[in-house]
C-alpha positions as a Markdown table, in Angstrom:
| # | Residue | x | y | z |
|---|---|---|---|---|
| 1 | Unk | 90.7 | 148.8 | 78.5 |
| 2 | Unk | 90.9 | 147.5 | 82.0 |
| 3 | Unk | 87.9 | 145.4 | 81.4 |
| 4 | Unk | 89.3 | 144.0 | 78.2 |
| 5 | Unk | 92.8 | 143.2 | 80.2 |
| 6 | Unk | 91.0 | 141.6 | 83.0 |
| 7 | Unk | 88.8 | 139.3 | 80.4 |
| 8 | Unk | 92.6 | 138.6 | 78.9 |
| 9 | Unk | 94.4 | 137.6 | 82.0 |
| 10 | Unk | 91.0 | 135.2 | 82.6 |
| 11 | Unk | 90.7 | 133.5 | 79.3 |
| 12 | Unk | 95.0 | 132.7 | 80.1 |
| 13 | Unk | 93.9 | 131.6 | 83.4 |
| 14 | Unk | 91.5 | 128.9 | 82.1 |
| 15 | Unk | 93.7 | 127.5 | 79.3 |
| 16 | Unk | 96.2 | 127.3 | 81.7 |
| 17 | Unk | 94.1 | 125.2 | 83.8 |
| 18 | Unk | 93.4 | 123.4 | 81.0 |
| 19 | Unk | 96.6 | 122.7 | 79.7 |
| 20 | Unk | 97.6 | 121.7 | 83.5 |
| 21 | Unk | 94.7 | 119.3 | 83.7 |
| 22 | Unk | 95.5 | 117.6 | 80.3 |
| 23 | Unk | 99.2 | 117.2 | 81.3 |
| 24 | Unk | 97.7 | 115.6 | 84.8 |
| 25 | Unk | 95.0 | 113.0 | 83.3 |
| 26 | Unk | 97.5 | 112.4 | 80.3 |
| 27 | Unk | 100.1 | 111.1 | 82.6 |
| 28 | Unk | 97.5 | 109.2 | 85.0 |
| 29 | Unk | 96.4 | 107.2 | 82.2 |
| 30 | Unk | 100.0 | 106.6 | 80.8 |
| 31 | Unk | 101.4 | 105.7 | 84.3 |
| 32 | Unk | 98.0 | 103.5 | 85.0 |
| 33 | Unk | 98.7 | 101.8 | 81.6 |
| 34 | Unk | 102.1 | 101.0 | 82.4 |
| 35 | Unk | 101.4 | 99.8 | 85.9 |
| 36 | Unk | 98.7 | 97.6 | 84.7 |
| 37 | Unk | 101.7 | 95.4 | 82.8 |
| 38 | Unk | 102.9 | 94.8 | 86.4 |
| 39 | Unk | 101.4 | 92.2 | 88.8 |
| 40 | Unk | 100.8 | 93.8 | 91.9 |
| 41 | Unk | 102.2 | 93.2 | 94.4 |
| 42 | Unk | 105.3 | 93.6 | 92.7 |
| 43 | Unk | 107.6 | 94.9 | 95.2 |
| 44 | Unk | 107.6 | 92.9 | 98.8 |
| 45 | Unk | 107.0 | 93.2 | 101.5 |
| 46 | Unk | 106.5 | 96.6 | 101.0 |
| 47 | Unk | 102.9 | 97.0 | 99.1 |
| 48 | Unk | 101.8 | 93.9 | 101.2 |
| 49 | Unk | 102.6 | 95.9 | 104.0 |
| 50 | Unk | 100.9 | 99.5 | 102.5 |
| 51 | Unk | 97.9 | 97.4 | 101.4 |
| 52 | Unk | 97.1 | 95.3 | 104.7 |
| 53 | Unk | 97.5 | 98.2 | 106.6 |
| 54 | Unk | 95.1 | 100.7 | 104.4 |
| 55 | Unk | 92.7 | 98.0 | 104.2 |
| 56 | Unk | 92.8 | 97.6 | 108.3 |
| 57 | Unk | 92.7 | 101.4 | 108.2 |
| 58 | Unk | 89.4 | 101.5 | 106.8 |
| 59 | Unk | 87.9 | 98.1 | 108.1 |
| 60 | Unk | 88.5 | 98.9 | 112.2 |
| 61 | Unk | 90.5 | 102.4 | 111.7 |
| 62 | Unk | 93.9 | 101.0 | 113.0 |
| 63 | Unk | 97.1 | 100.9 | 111.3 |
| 64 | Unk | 97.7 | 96.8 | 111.7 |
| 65 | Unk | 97.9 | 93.7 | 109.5 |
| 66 | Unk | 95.1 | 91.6 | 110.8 |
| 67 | Unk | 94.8 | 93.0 | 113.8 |
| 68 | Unk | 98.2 | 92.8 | 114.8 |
| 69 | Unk | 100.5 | 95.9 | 116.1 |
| 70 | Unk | 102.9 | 96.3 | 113.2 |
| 71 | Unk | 105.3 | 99.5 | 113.3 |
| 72 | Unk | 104.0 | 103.0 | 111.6 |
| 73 | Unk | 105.3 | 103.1 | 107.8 |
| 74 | Unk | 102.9 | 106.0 | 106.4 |
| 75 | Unk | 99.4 | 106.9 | 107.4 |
| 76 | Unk | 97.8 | 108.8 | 103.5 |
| 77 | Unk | 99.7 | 105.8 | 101.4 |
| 78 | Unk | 96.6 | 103.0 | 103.4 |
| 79 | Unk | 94.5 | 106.0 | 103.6 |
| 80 | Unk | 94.7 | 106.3 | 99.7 |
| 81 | Unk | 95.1 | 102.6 | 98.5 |
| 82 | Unk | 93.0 | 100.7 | 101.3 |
| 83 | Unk | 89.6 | 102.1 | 100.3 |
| 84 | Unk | 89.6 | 100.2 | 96.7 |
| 85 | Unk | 91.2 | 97.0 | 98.6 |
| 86 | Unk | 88.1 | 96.5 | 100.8 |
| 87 | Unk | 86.1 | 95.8 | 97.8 |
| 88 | Unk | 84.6 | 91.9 | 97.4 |
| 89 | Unk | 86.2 | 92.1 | 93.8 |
| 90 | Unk | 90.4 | 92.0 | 94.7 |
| 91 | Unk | 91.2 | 92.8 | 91.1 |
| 92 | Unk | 89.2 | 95.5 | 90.3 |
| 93 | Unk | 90.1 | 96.9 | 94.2 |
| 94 | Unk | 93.7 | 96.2 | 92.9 |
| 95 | Unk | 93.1 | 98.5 | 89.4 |
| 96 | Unk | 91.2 | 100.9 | 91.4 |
| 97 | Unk | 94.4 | 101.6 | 94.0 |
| 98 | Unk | 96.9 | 101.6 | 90.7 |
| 99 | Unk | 94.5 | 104.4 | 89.6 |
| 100 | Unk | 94.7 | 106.5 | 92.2 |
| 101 | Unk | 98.3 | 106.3 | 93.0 |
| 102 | Unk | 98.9 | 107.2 | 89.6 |
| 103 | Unk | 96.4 | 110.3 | 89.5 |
| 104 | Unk | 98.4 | 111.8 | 92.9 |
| 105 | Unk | 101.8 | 110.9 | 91.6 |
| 106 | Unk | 100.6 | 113.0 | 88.3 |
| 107 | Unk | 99.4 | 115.5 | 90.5 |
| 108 | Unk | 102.9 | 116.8 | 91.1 |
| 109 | Unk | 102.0 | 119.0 | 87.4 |
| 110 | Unk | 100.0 | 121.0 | 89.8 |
| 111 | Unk | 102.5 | 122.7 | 92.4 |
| 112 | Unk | 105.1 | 122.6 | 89.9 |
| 113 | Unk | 103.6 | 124.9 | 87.5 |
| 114 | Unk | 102.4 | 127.3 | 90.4 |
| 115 | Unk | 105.8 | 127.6 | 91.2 |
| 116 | Unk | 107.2 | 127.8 | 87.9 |
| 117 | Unk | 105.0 | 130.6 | 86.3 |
| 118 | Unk | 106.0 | 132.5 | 89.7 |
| 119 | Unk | 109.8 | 132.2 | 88.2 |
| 120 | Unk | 109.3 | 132.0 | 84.7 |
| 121 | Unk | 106.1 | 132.7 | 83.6 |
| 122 | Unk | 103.1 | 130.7 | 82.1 |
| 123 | Unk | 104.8 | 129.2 | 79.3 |
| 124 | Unk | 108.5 | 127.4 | 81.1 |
| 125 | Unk | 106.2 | 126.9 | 83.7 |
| 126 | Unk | 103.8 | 124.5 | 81.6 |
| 127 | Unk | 107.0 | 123.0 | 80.1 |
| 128 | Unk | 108.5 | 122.1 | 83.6 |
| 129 | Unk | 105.4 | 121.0 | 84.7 |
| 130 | Unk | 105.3 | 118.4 | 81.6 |
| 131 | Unk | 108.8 | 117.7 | 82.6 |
| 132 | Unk | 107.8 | 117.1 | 86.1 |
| 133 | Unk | 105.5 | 114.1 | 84.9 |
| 134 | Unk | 107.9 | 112.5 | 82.5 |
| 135 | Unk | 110.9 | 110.2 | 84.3 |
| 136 | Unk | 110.8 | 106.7 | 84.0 |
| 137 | Unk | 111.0 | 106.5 | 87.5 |
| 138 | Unk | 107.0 | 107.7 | 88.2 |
| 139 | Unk | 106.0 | 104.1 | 86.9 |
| 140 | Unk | 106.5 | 103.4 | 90.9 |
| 141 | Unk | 103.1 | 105.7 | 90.7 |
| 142 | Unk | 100.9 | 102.0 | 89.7 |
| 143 | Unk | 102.5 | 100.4 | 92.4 |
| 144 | Unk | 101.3 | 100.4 | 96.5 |
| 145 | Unk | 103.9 | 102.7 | 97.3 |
| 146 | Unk | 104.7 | 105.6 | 98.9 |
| 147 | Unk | 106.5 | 107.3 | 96.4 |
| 148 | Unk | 103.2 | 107.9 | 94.3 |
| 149 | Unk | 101.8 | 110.9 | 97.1 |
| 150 | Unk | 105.7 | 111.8 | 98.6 |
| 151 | Unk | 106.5 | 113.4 | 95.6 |
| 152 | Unk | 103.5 | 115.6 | 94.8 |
| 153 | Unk | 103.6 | 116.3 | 98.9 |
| 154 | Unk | 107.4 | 117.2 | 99.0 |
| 155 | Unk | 107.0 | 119.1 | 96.2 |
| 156 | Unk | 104.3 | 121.1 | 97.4 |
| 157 | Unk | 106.2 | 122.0 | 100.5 |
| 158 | Unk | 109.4 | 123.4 | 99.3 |
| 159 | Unk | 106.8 | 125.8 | 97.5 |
| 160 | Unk | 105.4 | 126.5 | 101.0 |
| 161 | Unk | 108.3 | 127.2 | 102.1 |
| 162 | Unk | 109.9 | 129.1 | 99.3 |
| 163 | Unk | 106.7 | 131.5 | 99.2 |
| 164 | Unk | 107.5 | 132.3 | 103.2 |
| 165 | Unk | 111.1 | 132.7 | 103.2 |
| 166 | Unk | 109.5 | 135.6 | 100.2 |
| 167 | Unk | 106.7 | 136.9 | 102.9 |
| 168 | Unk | 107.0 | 134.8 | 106.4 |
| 169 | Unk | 103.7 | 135.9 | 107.2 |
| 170 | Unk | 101.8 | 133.7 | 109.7 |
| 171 | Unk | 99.2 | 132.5 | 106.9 |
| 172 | Unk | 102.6 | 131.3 | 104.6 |
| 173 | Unk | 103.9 | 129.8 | 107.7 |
| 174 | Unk | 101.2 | 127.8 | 108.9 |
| 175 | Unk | 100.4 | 126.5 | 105.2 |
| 176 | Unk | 104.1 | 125.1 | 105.2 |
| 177 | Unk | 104.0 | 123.4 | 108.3 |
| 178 | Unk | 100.6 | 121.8 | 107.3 |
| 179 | Unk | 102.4 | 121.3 | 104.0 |
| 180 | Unk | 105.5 | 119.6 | 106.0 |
| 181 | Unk | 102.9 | 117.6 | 108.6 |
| 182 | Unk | 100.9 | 115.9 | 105.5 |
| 183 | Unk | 104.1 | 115.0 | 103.7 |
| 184 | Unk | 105.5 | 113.3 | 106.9 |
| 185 | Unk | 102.2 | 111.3 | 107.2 |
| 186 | Unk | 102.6 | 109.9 | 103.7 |
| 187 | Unk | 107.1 | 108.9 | 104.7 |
| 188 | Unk | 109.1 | 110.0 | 107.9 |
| 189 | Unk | 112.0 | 111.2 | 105.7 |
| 190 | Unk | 109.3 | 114.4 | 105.2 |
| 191 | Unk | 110.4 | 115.8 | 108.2 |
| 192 | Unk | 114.2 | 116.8 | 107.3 |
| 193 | Unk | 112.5 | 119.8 | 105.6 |
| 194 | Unk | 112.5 | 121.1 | 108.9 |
| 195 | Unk | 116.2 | 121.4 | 109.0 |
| 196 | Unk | 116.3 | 122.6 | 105.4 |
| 197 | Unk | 114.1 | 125.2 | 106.7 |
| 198 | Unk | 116.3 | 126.3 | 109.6 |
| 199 | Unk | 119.0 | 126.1 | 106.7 |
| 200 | Unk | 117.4 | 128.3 | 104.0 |
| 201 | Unk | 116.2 | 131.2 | 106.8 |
| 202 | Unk | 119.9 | 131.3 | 108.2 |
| 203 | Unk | 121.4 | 131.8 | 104.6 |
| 204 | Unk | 118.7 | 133.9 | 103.7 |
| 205 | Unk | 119.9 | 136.4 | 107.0 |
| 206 | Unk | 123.2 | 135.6 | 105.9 |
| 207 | Unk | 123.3 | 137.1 | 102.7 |
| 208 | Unk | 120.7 | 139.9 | 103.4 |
| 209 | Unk | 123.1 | 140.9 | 106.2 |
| 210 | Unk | 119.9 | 141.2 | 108.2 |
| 211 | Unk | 118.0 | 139.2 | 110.8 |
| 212 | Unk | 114.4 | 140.3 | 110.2 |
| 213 | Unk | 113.5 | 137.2 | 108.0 |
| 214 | Unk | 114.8 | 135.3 | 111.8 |
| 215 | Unk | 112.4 | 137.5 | 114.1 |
| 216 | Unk | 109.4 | 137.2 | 111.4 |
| 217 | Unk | 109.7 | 133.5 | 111.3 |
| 218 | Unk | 110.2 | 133.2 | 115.2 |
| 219 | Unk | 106.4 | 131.7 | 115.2 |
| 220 | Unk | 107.5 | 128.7 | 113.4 |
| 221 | Unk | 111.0 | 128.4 | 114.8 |
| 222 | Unk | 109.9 | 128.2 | 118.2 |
| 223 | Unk | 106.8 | 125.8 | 117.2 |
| 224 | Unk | 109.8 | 123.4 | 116.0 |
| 225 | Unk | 111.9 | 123.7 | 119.3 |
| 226 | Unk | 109.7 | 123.0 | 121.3 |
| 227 | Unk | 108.2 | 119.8 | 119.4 |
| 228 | Unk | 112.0 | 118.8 | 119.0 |
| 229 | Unk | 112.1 | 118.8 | 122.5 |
| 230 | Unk | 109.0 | 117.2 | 123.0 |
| 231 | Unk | 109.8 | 114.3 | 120.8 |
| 232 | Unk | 113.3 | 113.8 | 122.1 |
């Protein structure tokens, strides 16, 4: 019986993954076919910017336009689109980048149905995972943006950090601060889940009239002092 229940739960597991994959290459190719109807660049200065600096990136491994200083924007959006933009042929570097900003925007399917099957189970959570994929807005996925990797990465660390306010062990806290770290290197505005995190332990102590979750996160908490402090 056991082994009949464990074969079960593993057939699930890979049609899961399955239906998870299908939901991720069926929006990459939709999102790459509408992107494809745009002329990139289509928004400036902004995937100028993303595209000289990811091409500078991998030509003399500085972020710089031409070799000149520019300010820090995001460090995974070059790393991601900069590769395909080296290439002799500029429009099939061009399609190449559209591709894989649509593929990671897609990606989002992935933490969204980990986290909703934890909730909801497998079914709701494919459905929110196909909801995930579907607003008009992801067409910015086919574009040199960062909004095509911040929303998978964002994503993917308020399930971080919602799986360690559940067990603030010091694996679950060093995932989300990796989590929070690689979604700050794609945009800045990453790094206000840090105050969301201060946020969601205090209420969390607040309404479990208890201060343990406090002392069992103290690892992280002080790790964010003190590079507060640093920084300022």
């Amino acid at each position: 019986m056991r082994t009949l229940r464990a074969a079960g739960e593993t057939v699930a597991r890979s049609h899961a993954a399955l239906a998870v994959g299908g939901i991720v290459l069926l929006s990459t190719a939709f999102r790459f076919g509408v992107a494809l109807a745009f002329d990139v660049p289509w928004i400036a200065p902004d995937e100028m910017i993303y595209g000289l600096v990811g091409e500078s990136l991998w030509e003399t491994g500085q972020l710089s336009v031409r070799d000149l200083s520019t300010p820090y924007y995001s460090l995974l959006t070059p790393a991601l689109v900069g590769l395909p933009l080296t290439l002799d042929d500029r429009e099939t570097g061009l399609a190449l980048a559209q591709a894989l900003q649509a593929l990671a925007m897609s990606l989002v399917a992935v933490p969204v149905y980990v986290w909703g099957k934890r909730l909801a189970g497998s079914g709701w959570a494919l459905t929110a995972a196909a909801l995930a994929v579907l607003p008009p807005a992801l067409w910015y996925g086919g574009l040199l943006m960062t909004e095509a990797l911040f929303y998978p990465a964002v994503t993917a660390a308020l399930l971080a950090l919602g799986r360690m306010l559940e067990s603030p062990t010091l694996e679950r806290q060093g995932l989300f601060l990796l989590a929070v770290s690689l979604a700050a290197a794609v945009r800045l505005q990453a790094l206000l889940l840090v105050p969301a995190l201060l946020l969601a332990a205090g209420l969390y102590a607040w309404f479990g009239r208890s201060t343990a979750i406090l002392r069992r996160l103290a690892p992280t908490l002080i790790g964010v002092g003190l590079a507060t402090v640093i920084l300022a």
